[in-house]
N, C-alpha and C positions, 0 to 999 in steps of 0.2 A: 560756670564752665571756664575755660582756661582762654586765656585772651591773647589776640597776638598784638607783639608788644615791640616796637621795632624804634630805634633810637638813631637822630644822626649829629656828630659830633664835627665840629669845625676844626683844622689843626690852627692853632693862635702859634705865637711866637713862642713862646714855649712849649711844657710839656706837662699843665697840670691836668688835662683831660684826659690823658690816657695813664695816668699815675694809679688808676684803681685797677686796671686789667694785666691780665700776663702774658696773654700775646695776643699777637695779628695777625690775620687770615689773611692771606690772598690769593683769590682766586678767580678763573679764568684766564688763560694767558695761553699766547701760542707759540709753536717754534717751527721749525722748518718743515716739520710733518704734516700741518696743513696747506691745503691747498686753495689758494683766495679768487676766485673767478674776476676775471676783469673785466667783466659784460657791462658794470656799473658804472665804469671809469668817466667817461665823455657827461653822462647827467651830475656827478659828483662835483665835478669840477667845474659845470655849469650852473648848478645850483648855489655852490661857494663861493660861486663869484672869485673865483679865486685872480687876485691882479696878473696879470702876464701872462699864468699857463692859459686860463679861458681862449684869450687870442690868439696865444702863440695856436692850440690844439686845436682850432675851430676853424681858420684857417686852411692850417696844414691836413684836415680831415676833408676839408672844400676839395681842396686840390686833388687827393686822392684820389675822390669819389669820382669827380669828374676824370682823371685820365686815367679810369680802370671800370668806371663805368657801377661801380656797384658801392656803396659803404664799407667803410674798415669794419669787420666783423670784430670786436674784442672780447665777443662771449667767447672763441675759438681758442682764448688762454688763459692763463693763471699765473699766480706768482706764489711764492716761498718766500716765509719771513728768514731774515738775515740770522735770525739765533737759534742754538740749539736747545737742547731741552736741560743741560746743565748749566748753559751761559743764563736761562731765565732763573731757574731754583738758585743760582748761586747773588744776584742780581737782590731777587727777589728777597732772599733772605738778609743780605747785606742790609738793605733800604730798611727792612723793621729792627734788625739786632744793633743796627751801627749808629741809624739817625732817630730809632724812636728808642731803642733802648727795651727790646721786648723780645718773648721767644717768639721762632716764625713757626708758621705751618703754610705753604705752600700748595696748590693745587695747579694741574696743568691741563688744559683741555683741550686740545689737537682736534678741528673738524674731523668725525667720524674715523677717527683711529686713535688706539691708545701706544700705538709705536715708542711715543716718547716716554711718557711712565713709566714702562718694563723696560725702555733702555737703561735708564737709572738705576731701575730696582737689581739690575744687574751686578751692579757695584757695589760693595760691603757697606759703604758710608753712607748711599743714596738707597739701602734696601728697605727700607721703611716708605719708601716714597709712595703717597695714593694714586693709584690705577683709575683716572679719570677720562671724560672725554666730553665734547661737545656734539651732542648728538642734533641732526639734521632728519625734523620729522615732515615729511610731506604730506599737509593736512585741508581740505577744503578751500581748491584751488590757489595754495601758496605751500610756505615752507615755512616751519619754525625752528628757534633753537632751543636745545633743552641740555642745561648743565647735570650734570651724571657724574657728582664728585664720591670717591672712594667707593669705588667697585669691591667685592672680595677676591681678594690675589687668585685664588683658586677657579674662581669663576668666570673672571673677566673677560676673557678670551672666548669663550663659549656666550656668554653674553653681547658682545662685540659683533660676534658674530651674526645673533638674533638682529639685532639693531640695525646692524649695515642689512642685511637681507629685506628690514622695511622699508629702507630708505631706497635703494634700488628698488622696489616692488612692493610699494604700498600696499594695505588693503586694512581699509581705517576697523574691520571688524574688529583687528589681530592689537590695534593700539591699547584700548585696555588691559590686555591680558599683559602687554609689555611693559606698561605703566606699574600693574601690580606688582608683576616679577620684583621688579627693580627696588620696589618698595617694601619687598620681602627684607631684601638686607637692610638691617638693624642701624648698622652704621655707614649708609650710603644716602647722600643728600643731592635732592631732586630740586632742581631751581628754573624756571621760565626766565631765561636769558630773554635782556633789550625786549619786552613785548611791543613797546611801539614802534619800534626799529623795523621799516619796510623795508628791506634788504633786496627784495627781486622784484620790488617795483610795481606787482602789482595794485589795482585801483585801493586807494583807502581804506574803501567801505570795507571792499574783500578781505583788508587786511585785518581791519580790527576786529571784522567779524570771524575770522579763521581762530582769534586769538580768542573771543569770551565763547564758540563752538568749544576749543579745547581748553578751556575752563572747566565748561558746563559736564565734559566729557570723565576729564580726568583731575578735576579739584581735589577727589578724596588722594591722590597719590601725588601731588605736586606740592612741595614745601614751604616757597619763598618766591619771591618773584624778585628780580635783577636789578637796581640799579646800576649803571650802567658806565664808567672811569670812560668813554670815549663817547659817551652822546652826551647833548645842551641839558643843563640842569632843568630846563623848562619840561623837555623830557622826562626826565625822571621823577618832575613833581606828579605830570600823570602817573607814572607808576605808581610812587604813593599813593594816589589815589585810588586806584585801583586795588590796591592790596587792601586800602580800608574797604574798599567793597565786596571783596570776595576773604578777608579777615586771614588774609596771609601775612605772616612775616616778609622783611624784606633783606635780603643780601648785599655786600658790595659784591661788584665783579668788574676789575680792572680792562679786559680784552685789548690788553697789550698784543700788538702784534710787529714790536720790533725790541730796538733797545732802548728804548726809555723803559724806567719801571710803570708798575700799575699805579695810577691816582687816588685808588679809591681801595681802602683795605676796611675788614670787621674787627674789631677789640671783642677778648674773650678774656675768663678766667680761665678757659678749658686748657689742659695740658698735652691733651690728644687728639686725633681727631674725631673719635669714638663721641666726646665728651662735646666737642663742639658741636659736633652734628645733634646727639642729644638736645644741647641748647635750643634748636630751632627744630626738630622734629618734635620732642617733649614738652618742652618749657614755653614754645612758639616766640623768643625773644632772641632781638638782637643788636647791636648796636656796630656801627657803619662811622668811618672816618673817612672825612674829607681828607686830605692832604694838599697843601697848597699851590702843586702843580696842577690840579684840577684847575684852578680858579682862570688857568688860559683858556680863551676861547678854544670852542671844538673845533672848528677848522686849522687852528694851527696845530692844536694837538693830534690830528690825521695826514696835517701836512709835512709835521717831524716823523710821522711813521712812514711817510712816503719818501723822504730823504733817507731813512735809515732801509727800505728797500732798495734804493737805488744808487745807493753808495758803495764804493769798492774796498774789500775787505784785503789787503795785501797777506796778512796775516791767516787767512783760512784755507783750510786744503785747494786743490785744485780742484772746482769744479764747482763752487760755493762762493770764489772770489768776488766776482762781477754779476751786475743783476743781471745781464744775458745769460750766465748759467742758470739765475734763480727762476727763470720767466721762463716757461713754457707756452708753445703753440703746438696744434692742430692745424698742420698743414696736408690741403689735401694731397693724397698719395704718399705721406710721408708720417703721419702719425704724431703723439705725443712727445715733443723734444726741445730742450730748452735752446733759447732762441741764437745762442754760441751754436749751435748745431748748422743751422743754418746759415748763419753771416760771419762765421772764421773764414779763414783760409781755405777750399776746396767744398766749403757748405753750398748748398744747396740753392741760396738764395743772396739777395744783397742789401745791406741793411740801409734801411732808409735819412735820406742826409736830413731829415725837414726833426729826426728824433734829437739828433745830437742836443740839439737847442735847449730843447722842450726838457730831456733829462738833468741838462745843468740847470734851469732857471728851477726845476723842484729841489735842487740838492742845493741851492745859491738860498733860496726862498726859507727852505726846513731848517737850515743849519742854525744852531745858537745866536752868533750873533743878529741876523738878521730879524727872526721872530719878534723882536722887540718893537722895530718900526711895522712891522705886519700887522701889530695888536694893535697901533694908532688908528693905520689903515680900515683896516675891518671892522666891521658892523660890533656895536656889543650886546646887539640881540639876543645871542647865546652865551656870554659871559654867566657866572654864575653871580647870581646879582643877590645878595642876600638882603637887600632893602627891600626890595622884590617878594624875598619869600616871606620876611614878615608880615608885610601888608598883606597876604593873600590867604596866612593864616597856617601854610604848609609848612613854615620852619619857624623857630625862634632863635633870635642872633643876640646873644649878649658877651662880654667879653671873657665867657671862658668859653664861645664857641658856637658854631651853628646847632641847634638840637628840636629834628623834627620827630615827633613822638604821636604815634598812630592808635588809638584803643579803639577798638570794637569788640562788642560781646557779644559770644552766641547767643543763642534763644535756647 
């Protein structure tokens, strides 16, 4: 029987690891069309230990609580990344055609809306672009993500629609049948984004047990499983692991959600994305490139996507400028409106003095130069430690490059 067969390659200083393939894949990536809940904010930053903001924001959360009497709600908003869905395809193609010297093929996957895709495909140059999305399945007491790259143009829409109608109003009978569909089209690749990635916080158990429930449920229709360009390599050795256990291919999936590019691309000979998808639906093989912007710890790498949300863009229309327009709240009586709504001139509300701080010391902290003394600082617990993964037996690091290679054969 046919084996899945999943390869991961280290980028060295040069370029002879990817000298055999024709292009790169990258996928997963977001742009202003999703919308990132910031219910998670206060345990993130608490967990990261991150120097300055932890105190500055623990503090200034003290204070609040006591003269309003209740906790800063932050599940009550969200933010928009800073890029659109042309500034990521054009970014993203730049990074494999310019510095690796390869065709691109691009995928964009907006939390439950393909907004961004059909924006593009709108365009004669970008009409090829795939109709993908980042689907949000709510599944045995959590939520999962599931990549949904290259939908059929014809379809998609009507498709989208199915999807978001679960997502609003579960009913786990109706999952399989959604599963299948999806896996009807030919050329459309199904990937289990970050499965260890507790994203809402639920208890562990619940988590990982929601993730081998929908395994067990939907293995026959799910393709690959995720490693992960923003979570700790440690992470993602379990996911190897797990792919060896349930005999899945594995993916990159960058989940860029600013400007920086993605870390983590796939080398293909395929020239389409028909062909590539083939590769890991047919052939069950694939092979996965580090890049060596992964190799910074993950906190900083989340901490430069929080400078690039909070950073002022003088250059972008009005209304997209400043993260006050990007960040929406849910204020009662007043509904969904980004936070320029309330704290300009004649708004509604008044913006708090204890933020000014707190947003420079993330934009002072994320920016280039600084990251460098951050990387002293910090723990290198989640550095990507390739001494590490030799000894444990999940990669092998020789000087043409990191290469973890997974064989399991069916029965």
């Amino acid at each position: 029987m046919n084996q899945a067969l999943s390869q991961i390659q280290r980028q060295t200083q040069g370029t002879r690891e990817i000298w055999e393939f024709h292009t790169a894949v990258s996928l997963h990536s977001h742009t202003y069309h999703s919308k990132e809940n910031l219910g998670s904010l206060p345990r993130y930053i608490d967990f990261h230990r991150t120097p300055v903001l932890r105190r500055l924001l623990q503090s200034n959360l003290r204070r609040y609580e006591a003269r309003h009497g209740k906790a800063l709600d932050f599940g009550r908003a969200y933010w928009t990344p800073p890029v659109t869905p042309r500034m990521v395809l054009e970014s993203e193609m730049a990074q494999i055609e310019n510095e690796l010297g390869l065709a691109a093929l691009v995928s964009i996957t907006d939390h439950d809306t393909i907004a961004g895709p059909l924006s593009l495909r709108e365009q004669p140059a970008t009409a090829g672009m795939p109709v993908s999305v980042e689907w949000t399945i709510p599944f045995a007491d959590n939520s999962l993500h599931l990549g949904v790259h290259h939908l059929p143009p014809d379809r998609a829409v009507t498709v989208m629609k199915e999807l978001a109608r679960y997502t609003k109003e579960p009913v786990e009978e109706r999952l399989s049948d959604l599963f299948a569909l999806l896996d009807s089209f030919p050329d459309t690749l199904l990937v289990l984004n970050h499965p260890f990635h507790n994203i809402y916080r639920v208890p562990g158990t619940v988590h990982l047990t929601s993730v081998r429930q929908l395994l067990g449920l939907c293995r026959p229709w799910i393709h690959a499983l995720e490693v992960n360009g923003m979570r700790s390599w440690s992470e993602n050795q379990d996911v190897l692991t797990m792919a060896e256990e349930y005999d899945l291919p594995i993916v990159a999936g960058g989940d860029r959600h600013g400007c920086h590019t993605n870390t983590l691309l796939n080398l293909s000979q395929a020239k389409t994305w028909g062909d590539f998808v083939a590769g890991i639906r047919s052939e069950r093989r694939n092979t996965v490139l580090v890049l060596r912007s992964y190799e910074e710890p993950a906190p900083l790498r989340e901490l430069a996507t929080a400078c690039d949300a909070l950073r002022n863009y003088p250059r972008y229309p009005r209304g997209r400028r400043r993260y006050t327009d990007r960040v929406f709240a849910d204020v009662e009586g007043f509904g969904w409106h980004p936070l320029s709504f309330y704290w300009d001139a004649g708004g509604k509300g008044t913006r708090p003095l204890w933020l000014a701080p707190i947003v420079a010391a993330v934009i002072t902290l994320g920016s280039d130069p600084v990251r460098p003394l951050l990387r002293r600082l910090l723990s290198r617990a989640q550095q990507f430690d390739r001494a590490q993964s030799r000894a444990e037996g999940e990669a092998d690091c020789d000087r043409e490059g990191l290469r973890a290679r997974t064989e399991v054969g069916r029965e």
